[in-house]
C-alpha positions as CSV (number, residue, x, y, z in Angstrom):
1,X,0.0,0.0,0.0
2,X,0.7,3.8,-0.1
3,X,2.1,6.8,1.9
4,X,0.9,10.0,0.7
5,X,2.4,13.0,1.1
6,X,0.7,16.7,0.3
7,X,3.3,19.9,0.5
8,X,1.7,23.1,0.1
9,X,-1.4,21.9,-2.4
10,X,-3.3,24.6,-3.4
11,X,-6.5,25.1,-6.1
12,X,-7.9,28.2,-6.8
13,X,-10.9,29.5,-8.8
14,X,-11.2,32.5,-10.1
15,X,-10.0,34.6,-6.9
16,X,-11.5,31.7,-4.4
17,X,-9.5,29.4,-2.6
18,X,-10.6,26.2,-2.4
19,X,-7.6,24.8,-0.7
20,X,-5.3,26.6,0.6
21,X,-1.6,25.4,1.3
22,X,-2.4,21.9,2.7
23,X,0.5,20.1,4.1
24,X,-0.6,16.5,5.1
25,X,1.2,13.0,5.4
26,X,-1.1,9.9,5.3
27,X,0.8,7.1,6.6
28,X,0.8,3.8,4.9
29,X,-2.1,2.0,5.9
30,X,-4.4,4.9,7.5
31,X,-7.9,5.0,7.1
32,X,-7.7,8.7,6.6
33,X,-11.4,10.9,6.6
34,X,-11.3,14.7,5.3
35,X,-14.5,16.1,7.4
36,X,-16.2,19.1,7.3
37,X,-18.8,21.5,6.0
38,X,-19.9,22.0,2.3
39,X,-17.7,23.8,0.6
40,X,-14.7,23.6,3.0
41,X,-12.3,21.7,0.0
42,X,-12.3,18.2,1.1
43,X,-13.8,16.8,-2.5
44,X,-11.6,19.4,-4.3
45,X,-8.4,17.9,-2.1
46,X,-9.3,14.2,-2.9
47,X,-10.3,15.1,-6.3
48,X,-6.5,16.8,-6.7
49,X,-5.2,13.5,-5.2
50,X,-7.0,11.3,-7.6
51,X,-5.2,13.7,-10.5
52,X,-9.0,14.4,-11.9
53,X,-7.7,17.8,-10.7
54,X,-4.8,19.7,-11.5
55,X,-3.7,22.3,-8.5
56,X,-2.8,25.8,-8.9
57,X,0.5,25.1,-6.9
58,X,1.9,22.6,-4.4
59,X,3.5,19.0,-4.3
60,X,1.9,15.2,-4.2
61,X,4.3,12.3,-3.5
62,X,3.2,9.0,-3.2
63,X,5.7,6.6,-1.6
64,X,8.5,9.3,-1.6
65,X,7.9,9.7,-5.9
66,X,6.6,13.4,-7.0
67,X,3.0,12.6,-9.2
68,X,2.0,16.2,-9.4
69,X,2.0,15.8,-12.9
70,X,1.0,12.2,-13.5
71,X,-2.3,11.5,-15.4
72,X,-4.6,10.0,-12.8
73,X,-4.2,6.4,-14.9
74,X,-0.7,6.8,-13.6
75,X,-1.0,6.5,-10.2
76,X,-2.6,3.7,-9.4
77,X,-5.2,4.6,-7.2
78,X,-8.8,3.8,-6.9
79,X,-11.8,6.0,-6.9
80,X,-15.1,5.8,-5.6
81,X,-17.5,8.2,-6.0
82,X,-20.7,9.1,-4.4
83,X,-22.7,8.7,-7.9
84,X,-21.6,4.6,-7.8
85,X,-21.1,5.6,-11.6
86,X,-21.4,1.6,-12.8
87,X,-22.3,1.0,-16.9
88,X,-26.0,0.9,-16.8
89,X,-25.6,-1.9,-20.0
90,X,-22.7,-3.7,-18.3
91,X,-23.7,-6.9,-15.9
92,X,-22.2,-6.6,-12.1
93,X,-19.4,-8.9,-13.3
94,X,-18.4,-6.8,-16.3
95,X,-18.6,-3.5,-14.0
96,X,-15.9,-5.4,-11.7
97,X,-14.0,-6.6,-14.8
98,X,-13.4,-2.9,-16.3
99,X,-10.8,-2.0,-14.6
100,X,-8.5,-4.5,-15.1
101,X,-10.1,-4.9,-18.9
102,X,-8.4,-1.4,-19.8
103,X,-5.3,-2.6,-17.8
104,X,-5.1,-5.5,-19.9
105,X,-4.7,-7.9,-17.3
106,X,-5.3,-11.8,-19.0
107,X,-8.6,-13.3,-19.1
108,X,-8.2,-16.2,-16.6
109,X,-6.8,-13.7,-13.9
110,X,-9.3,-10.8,-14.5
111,X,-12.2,-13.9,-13.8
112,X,-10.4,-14.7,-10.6
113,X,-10.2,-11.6,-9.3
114,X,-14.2,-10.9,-10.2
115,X,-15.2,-14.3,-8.3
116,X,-12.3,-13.2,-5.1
117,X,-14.0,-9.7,-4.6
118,X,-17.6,-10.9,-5.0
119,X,-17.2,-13.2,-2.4
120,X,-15.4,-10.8,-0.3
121,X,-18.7,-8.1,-0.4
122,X,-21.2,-10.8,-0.6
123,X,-22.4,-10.3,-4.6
124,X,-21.3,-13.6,-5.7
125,X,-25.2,-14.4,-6.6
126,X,-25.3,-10.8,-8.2
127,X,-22.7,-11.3,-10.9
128,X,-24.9,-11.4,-13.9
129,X,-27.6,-8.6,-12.9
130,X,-27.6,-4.9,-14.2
131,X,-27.1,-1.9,-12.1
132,X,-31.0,-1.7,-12.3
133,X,-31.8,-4.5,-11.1
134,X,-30.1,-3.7,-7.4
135,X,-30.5,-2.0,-4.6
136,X,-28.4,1.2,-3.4
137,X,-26.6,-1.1,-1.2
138,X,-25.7,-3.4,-3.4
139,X,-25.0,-0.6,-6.2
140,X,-22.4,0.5,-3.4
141,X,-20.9,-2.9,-3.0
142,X,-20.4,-3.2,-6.9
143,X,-18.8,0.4,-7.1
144,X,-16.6,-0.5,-3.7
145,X,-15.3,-3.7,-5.7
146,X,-14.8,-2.3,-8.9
147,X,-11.8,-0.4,-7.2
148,X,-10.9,-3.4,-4.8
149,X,-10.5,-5.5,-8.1
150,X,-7.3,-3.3,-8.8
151,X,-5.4,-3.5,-6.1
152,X,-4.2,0.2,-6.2
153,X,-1.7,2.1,-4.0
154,X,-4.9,3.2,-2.2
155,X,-8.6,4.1,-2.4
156,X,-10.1,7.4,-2.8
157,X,-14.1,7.5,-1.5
158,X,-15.9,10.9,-2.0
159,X,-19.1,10.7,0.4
160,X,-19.7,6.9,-1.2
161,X,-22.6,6.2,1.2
162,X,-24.6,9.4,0.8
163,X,-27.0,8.1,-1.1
164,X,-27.9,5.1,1.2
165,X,-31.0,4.8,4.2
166,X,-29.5,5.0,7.4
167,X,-30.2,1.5,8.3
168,X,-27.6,0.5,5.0
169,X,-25.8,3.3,5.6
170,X,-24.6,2.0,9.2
171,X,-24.0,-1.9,7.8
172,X,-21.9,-0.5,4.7
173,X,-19.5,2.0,7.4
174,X,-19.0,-1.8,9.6
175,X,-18.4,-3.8,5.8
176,X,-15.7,-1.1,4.8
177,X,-14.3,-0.9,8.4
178,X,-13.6,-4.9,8.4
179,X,-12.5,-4.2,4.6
180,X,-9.9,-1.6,5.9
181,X,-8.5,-4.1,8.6
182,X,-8.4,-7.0,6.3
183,X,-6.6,-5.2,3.6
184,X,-4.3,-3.3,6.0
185,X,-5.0,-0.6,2.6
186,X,-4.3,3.1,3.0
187,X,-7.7,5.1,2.8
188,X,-8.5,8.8,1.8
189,X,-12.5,9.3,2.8
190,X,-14.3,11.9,2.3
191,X,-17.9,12.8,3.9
192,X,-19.7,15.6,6.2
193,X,-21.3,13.0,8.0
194,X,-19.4,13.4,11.8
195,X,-20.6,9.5,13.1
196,X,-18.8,8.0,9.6
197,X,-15.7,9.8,10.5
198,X,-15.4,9.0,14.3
199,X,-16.9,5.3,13.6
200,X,-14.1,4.6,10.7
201,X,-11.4,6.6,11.0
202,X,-8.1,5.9,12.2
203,X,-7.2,10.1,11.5
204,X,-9.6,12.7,10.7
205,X,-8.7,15.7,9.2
206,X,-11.2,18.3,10.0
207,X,-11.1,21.4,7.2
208,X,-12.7,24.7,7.1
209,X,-12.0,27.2,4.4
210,X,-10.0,25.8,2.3
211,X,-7.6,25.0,5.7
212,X,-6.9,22.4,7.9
213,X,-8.1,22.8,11.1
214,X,-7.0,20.0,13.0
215,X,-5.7,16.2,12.1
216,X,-5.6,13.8,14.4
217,X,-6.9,10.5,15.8
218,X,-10.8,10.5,16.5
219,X,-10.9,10.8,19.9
220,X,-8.2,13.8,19.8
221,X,-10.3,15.5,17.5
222,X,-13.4,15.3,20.0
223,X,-11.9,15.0,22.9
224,X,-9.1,18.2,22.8
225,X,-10.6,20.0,20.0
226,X,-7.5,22.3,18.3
227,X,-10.7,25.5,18.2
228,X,-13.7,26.9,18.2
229,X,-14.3,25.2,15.3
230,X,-14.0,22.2,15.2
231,X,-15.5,22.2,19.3
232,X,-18.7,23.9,17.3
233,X,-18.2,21.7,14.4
234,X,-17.7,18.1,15.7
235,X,-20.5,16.6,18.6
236,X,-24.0,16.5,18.5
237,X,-25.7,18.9,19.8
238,X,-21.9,20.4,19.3
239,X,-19.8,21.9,22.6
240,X,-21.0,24.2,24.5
241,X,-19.4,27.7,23.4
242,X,-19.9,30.8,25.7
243,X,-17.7,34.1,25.7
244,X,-16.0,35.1,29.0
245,X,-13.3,36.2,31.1
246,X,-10.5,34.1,32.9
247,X,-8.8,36.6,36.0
248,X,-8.7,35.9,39.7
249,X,-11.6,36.0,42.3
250,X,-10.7,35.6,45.9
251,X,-7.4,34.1,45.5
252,X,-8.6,31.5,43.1
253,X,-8.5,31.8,39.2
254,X,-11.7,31.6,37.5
255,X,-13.5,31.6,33.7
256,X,-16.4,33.4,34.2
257,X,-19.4,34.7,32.1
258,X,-23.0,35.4,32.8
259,X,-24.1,32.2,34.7
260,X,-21.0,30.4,34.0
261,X,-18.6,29.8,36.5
262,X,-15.4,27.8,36.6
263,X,-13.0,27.4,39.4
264,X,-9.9,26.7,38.1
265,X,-6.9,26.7,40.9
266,X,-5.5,28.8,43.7
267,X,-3.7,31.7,42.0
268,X,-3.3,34.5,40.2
269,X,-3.7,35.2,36.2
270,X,-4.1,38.0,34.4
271,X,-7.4,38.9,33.0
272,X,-8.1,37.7,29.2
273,X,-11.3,37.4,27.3
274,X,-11.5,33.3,26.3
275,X,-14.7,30.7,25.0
276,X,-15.5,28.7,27.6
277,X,-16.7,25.2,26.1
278,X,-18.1,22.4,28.0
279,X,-19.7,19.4,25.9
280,X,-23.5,18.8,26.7
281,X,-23.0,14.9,27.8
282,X,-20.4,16.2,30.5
283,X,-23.0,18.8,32.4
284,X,-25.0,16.6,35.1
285,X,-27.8,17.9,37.5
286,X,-26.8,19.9,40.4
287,X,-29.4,20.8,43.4
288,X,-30.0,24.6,43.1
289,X,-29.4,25.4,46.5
290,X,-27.0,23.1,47.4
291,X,-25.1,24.0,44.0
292,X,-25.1,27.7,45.2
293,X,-23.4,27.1,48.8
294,X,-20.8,24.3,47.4
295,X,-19.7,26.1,44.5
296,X,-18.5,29.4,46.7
297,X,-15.6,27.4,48.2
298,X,-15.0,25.0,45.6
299,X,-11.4,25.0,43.4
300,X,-12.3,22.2,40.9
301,X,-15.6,23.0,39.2
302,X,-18.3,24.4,36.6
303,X,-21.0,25.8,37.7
304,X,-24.0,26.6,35.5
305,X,-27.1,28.3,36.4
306,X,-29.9,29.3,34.1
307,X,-34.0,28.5,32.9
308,X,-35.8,25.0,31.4
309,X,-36.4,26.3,28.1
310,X,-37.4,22.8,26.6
311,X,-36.6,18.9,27.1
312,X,-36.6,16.7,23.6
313,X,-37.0,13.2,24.7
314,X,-34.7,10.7,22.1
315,X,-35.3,7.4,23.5
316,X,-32.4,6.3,25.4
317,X,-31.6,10.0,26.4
318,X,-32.8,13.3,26.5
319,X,-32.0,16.5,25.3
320,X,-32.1,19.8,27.8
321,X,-32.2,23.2,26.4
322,X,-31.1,25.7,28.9
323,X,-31.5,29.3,29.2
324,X,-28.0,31.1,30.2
325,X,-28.3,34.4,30.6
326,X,-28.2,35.2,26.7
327,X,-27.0,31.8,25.4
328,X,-28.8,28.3,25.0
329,X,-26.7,25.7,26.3
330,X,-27.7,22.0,26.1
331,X,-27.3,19.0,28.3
332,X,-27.6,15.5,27.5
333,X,-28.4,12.7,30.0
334,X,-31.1,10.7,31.1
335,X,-32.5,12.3,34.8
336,X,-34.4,16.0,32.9
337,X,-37.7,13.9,33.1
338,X,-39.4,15.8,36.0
339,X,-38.0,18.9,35.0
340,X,-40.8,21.7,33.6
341,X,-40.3,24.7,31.4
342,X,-39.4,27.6,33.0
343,X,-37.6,26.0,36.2
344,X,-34.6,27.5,37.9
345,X,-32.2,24.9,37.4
346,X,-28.0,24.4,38.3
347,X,-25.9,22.1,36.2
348,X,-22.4,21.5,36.6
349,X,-19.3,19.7,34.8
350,X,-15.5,18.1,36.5
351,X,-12.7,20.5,36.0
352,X,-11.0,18.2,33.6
353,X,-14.1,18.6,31.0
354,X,-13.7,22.4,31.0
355,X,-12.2,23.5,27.5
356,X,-10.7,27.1,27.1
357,X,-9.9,28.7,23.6
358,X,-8.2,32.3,22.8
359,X,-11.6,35.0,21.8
360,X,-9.4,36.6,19.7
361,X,-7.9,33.4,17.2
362,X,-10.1,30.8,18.0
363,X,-7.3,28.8,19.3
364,X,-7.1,25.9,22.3
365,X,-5.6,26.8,25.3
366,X,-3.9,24.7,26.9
367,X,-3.3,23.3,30.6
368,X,-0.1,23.2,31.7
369,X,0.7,21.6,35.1
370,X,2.9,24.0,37.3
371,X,6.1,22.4,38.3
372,X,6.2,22.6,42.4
373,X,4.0,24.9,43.8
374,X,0.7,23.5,43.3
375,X,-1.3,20.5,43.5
376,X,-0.8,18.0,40.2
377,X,-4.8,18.8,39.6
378,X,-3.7,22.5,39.1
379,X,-2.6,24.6,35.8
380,X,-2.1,27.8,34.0
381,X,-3.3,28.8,30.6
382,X,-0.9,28.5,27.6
383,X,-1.4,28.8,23.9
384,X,-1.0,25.7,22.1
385,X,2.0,25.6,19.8
């Protein structure tokens, strides 16, 4: 398999960047996902990779050799796109057979390979149906194989379950999971769809703009969000994001904005405007009262006071929509059932769930431990390099 290198890549039309300057290594073997919003450049990256795009500038090496300007038939990769794009005339067998017809592999192997694949994705009864005559899952499968039947450097999927019901949608993400394990292949994915990248992914690379903004392993990317955006961008309902002030109160230093507290440890810091974020699964039900007269001594805490505005029940959990001085904040757990609309209520999350980025660039902040002087629970704020 592959290890594909991007230096500097770049597309622009007609005054719009559509990828700006991407540097990016995808290790041999990755399962790779470029995630994000329409219109952010993931397609137009994958699409540059596949060589169905020439960029405006930049470098693409695969396995240390330079195919910027390689026809795409040169590279020997796979695509497969969210259209399926199968022959409509052409029986599921041929469809798998085309690629290695124009490759002029012999007859005897090109069979083989046909009959190992079907029986890999389960259309080995399929083989002498249309395209017309399946279902979008099995369409899917047949588009999936027709690039498996190459064995390429790697495969290249823009958004290929899109067009599938949720209930195929989840089986097809567990087939080309087990697919990616038992080929060991590297995988570039593309898709908007945040459970396909966390569920699949060994890295995501989250973009907006054109940029990225963070690329890491799926539980990095969720867990220690690199900014505002991608904290807004990745969870659902998305992290909490508020607007407030870290300084000192009584000897302690605090976030703060309007009721939002968080006690962060004994000290002193000097005053900043930061985004306090705090994911809705991490804020649990405090007692109002009780909340009010702990809070006031406590060093290791988030405090959040505010109004029911509405409870959506999903099932196995529920949904809380709170009223915070000017922001809606949301909770998720299962214990909102007696609350009303309207009712006063206190919520509150662990220190360590407490997220921090710079107002002014978006940027984490970051926790660093003091050396001596304080507890191993306590830090300072620090810009992430």
């Amino acid at each position: 398999m592959s290890r594909i290198e991007i230096v500097q890549l770049t597309q622009q039309f007609k005054g719009h960047r559509a990828v700006d300057a991407v540097d990016l290594v995808i290790e041999d073997g990755d399962f790779v996902v470029l995630l994000g919003p329409s219109g952010c450049g993931k397609t137009t990256l994958l699409r540059m990779i596949a060589g169905l795009l020439e960029p405006t500038q930049g470098r693409i090496l695969i396995d240390g050799v330079d195919v910027t300007e390689l026809p795409s038939k040169k590279r020997n990769l796979a695509m497969v796109f969210q259209s399926y794009a199968l022959y409509p005339h052409l029986s599921v067998a041929k469809n798998l057979a085309f690629p290695l017809a124009v490759l002029r592999t012999p007859k005897a192997e090109r069979v083989r390979r046909v009959h190992e694949v079907a029986a890999s994705l389960g259309l080995e009864n399929l083989l002498e149906r249309k395209p017309r005559e399946l279902s979008g899952g099995q369409r899917q499968r047949v588009a999936v194989g027709r690039a498996l039947v190459r064995r390429p450097s790697a495969y290249l999927m823009d958004e290929p379950l899109s067009n599938l019901d949720a209930k195929l949608r989840t089986a097809t993400r567990q087939e080309l999971s087990e697919l990616h394990a038992e080929l060991s292949a590297t995988f570039v994915y593309v898709t908007h769809d945040q459970v396909e990248a966390m569920t699949m992914a060994t890295k995501i690379v989250v973009l907006d703009a054109g940029r990225i903004e963070q690329f890491g392993t799926p539980d990095e990317i969720y867990h220690r969000p690199a900014s505002v955006f991608v904290a807004g961008f990745v969870g659902a309902p998305p992290m909490n994001l508020v607007v407030g002030t870290v300084g000192s109160i009584g000897g302690v230093v605090t976030a703060t904005a309007e009721g939002i507290e968080a006690r962060l440890w004994p000290g002193v810091a000097e005053k900043r405007t930061v985004v306090i974020g705090v994911r809705p699964e991490h804020l649990r039900l405090d007692d109002f009262a009780a909340n009010a007269e702990s809070t006031a001594g406590s060093a290791s805490a988030l405090s959040v006071e505010g109004v029911v505005e509405r409870i959506e029940n999903l099932g196995s959990e529920q949904v809380l929509y709170l009223r915070v001085g000017d922001t809606l904040m949301t909770a998720r757990g299962d214990d909102f059932g007696a609350l009303r609309r309207g009712d006063l209520l206190a919520l509150s999350a662990p220190i360590e769930r407490i997220h921090l980025f710079d107002e002014a660039t978006g940027q984490r902040l970051e926790w660093v431990p003091e050396p001596d002087e304080l507890p191993a629970a306590a830090a300072q704020v620090a810009v992430m390099a």
